[in-house]
Phi, psi and omega in degrees: 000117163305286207252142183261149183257082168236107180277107171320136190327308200296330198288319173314297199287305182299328170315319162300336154283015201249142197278159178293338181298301199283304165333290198277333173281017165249344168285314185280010152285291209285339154308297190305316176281005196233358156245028162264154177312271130302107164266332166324324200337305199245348154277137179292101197275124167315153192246168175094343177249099183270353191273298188286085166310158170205155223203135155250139178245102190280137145212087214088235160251032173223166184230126142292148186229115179234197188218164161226143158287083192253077178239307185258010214079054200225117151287115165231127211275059196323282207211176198199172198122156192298133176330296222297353202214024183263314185288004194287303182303308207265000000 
């Protein structure tokens, strides 16, 4: 693994609310993105926040919203729900 994977308490708990099929296919993305080189490729970056980027990850009908570090590598994971109601914060 290139980028290291740390996923946030809150992120941890929605996740957990997720029927299990759609759990491992949002785990084996963000694994599968964290041994890639530019893991950016395929994320969408959110606009209003310039100090911090913060980036959506379509998968399926549900979206991850992580940041990436890269001084150190680190994917880190805000929050993860279903599209219609993920973008309410952001």
């Amino acid at each position: 693994m290139i980028w290291q994977l740390i996923i946030s308490p809150g992120a941890e708990r929605d996740f957990n609310t997720h029927p299990k099929p759609e759990k491992q296919r949002i785990k084996d993305d963000l694994y599968a993105r964290a041994d890639k080189i530019q893991p950016r490729r395929d994320l969408k970056k959110l606009k209003g926040n310039r100090d911090l980027p913060i980036y959506s990850l379509s998968v399926g009908q549900y979206r991850v919203i992580l940041s990436l570090n890269n001084d150190v590598m680190v994917i880190f994971v805000i929050e993860m729900g279903k599209r219609s109601s993920i973008y309410r914060k952001y």
